[in-house]
C-alpha positions in Angstrom: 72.1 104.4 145.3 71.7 108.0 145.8 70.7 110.2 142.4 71.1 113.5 142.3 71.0 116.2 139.4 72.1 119.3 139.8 70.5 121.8 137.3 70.8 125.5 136.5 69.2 127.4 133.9 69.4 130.6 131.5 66.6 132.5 130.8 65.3 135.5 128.9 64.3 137.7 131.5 63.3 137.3 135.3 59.4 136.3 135.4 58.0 133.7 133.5 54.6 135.1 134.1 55.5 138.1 132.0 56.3 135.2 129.4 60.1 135.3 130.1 61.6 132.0 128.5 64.4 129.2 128.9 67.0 129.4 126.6 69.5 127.4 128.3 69.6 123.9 130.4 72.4 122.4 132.4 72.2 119.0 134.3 75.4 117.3 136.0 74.5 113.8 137.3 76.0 112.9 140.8 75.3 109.2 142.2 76.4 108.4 145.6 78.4 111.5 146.1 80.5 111.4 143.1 80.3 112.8 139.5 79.6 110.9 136.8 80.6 113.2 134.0 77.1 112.2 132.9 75.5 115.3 131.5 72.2 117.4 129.7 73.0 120.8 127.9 70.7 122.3 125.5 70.4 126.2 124.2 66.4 126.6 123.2 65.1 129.1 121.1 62.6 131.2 122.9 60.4 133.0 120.0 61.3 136.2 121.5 63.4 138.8 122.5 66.4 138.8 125.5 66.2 141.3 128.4 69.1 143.5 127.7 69.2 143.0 131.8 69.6 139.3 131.1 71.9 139.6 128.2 74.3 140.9 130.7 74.3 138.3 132.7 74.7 135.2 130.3 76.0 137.3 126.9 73.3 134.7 125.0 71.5 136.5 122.5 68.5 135.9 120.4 70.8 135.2 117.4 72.9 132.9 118.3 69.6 130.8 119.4 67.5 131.4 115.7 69.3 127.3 114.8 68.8 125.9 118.4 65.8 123.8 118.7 62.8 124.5 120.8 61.6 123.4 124.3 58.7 121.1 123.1 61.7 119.4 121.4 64.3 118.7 124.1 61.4 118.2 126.5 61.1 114.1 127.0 65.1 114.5 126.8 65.0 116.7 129.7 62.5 114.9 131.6 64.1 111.2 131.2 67.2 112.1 132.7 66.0 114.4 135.5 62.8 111.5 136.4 63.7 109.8 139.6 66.1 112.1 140.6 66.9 114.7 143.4 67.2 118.2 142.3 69.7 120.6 143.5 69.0 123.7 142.5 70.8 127.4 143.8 67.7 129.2 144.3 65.5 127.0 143.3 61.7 128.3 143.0 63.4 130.9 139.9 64.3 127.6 138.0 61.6 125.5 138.7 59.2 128.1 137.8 60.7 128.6 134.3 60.7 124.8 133.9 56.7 124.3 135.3 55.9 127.0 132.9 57.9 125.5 129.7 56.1 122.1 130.7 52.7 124.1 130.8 53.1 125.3 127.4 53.5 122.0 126.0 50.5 119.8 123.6 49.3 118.1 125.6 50.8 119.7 129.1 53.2 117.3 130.5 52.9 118.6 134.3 54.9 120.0 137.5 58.5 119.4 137.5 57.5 118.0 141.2 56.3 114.9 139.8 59.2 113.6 138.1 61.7 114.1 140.5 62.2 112.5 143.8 62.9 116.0 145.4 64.0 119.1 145.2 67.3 120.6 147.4 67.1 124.5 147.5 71.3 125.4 148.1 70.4 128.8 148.8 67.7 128.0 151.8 70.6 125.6 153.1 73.7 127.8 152.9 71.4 130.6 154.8 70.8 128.7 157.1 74.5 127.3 157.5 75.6 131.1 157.3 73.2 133.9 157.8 73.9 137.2 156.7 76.8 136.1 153.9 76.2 136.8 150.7 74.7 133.8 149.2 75.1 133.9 145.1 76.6 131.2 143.1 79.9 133.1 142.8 80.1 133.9 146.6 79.2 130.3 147.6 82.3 129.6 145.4 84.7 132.4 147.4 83.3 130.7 150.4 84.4 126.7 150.1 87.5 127.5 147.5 85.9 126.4 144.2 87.8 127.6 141.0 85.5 129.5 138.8 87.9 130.5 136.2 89.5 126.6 136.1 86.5 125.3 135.5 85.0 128.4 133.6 88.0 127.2 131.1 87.1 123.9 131.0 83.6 124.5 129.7 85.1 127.2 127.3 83.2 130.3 128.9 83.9 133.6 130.1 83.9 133.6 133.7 82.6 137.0 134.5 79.4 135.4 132.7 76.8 132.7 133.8 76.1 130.1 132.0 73.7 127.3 132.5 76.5 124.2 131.7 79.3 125.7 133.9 77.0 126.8 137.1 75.8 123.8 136.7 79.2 122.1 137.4 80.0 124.9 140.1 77.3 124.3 141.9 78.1 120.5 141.8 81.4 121.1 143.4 80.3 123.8 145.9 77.4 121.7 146.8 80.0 118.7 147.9 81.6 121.2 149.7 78.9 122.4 151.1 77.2 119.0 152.7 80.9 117.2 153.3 81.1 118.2 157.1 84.8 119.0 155.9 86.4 122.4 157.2 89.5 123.6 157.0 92.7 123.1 158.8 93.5 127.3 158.6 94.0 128.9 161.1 93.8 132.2 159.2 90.7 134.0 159.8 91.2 135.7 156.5 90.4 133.3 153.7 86.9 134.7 152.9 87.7 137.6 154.2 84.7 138.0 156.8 86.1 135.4 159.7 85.0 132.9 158.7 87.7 130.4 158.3 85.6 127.3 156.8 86.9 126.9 153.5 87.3 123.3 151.5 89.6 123.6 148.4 88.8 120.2 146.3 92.2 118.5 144.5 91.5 118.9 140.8 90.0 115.5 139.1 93.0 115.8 136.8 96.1 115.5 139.5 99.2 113.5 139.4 98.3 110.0 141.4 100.5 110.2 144.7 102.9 107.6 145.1 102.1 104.9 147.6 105.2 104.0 149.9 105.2 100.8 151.7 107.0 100.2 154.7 109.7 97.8 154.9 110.3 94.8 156.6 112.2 96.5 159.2 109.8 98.8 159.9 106.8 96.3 160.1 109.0 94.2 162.7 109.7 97.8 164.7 105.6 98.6 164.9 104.9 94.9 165.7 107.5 95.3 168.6 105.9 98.7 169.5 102.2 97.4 169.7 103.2 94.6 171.6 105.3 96.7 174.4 102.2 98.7 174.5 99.8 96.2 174.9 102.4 94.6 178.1 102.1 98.3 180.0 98.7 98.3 180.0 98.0 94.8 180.7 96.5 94.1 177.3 94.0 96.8 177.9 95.3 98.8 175.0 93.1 99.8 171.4 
C-alpha cells in the first residue's frame, strides 16, 4: 500500500531564520493513488506579526489567529498522521524548513521532519524537469493539466485569488495525479495552455452522475461470437 501526504503550508513571512512562523497546515491523505478524504487542517498562532507581503498572499491575519492554538500543541497531531508517509510538497525545502524549525522550537526538540516520513517528493523539481522553462507555481501547474481552482476553491469555502494551506493542499493532490498519470490529452489544439503545449488532463469531478452501463443483447453476443469465429477461420486460428 502506497501512503502519501500531500502538504502545503501558510506562513508569516518568507525565512524562518528571520523567525517567520507557520500559521497554517494542510495534509490530504492519498493511498494507492486515490484520495481518501482523510485530512489535517490547523490555523496556529504565531506570537507575532504577519508580513504585509504575506498577508497578501493568504488574507490570514494575526487577529483572526489570537484563539487558534499553538504549534507545540498540534505538534504530535501533525506528526502521527504525516509518520510513515511520503511527502509531496510544491516546492518543497520552503515548507520543510518552516516545519524543521517549528519542530526545533519545541521542549524537548522533537527533530527533522526527514525522520518521520518515508520521503519527500519535491513537485516543483519534477514538473521542471517534465517542462523546462514553463512557469512552475501552484496556479500554473493547475492551467497546465486542467485542474479547477475556483470549483474546488468553493468547495473549501476560500477566495480563489488567495492561497490557502487546506485548498492547495487539495490542488496540488489533483495536479500531482495529473501530473505522474502518464495520461495526455486527446486535443489536437495546440492552444489549451496557450504555449504549445497540448498535454492537458481535465479530471471528471468526484461528484458526477454514474454513467449508465448498457449491456448487449442476445443478438448481439451471438453476432460477435459469429464474428470471432469467422476471424479466427481466415487466419487459420492464428488470430488474438
Amino acid at each position: 500500500m502506497s501512503r502519501l501526504v500531500i502538504l502545503d503550508t501558510e506562513t508569516t513571512g518568507l525565512e524562518s531564520s528571520k523567525g517567520h512562523r507557520i500559521i497554517e497546515i494542510g495534509c490530504e491523505e492519498m493511498v494507492d493513488r486515490k484520495l481518501t478524504n482523510n485530512r489535517f487542517y490547523c490555523q496556529i498562532n504565531p506570537d507575532r506579526e504577519i508580513d504585509d507581503g504575506a498577508m497578501k498572499v493568504h488574507g490570514i491575519t494575526k487577529e483572526s489567529l489570537a484563539d487558534k492554538p499553538r504549534f507545540h500543541e498540534i505538534a504530535d497531531d501533525f506528526l502521527s498522521f504525516v509518520k510513515g508517509a511520503e511527502l509531496v510538497i510544491h516546492n518543497a525545502p520552503f515548507d520543510v524548513g518552516f516545519i524543521n524549525y517549528e519542530l526545533s522550537l519545541l521542549k524537548p526538540p522533537k527533530g527533522a521532519i526527514e525522520t518521520y516520513c518515508e520521503h519527500i517528493t519535491d513537485t516543483l523539481v519534477y514538473y521542471r524537469k517534465k517542462h523546462p522553462g514553463k512557469k512552475s507555481n501552484l496556479r500554473a501547474l493547475c492551467k497546465q493539466y486542467g485542474v479547477d481552482i475556483d470549483l474546488l476553491s468553493k468547495q473549501h469555502g476560500v477566495n480563489s485569488t488567495l492561497h490557502g494551506a487546506s485548498v492547495d493542499a487539495r490542488l496540488l493532490a489533483e495536479v500531482y495525479l495529473c501530473m505522474t498519470g502518464g495520461q495526455a490529452s486527446f486535443s489536437l489544439d495546440s492552444s489549451l495552455d496557450g504555449d504549445g503545449d497540448s498535454t492537458v488532463i481535465r479530471r471528471l469531478p468526484e461528484n458526477r452522475e454514474h454513467l449508465p452501463v448498457i449491456m448487449a443483447t442476445d443478438e448481439e453476443c451471438r453476432h460477435h461470437e459469429e464474428t470471432l469465429a469467422d476471424i479466427a477461420k481466415k487466419s487459420d486460428g492464428h488470430s488474438l
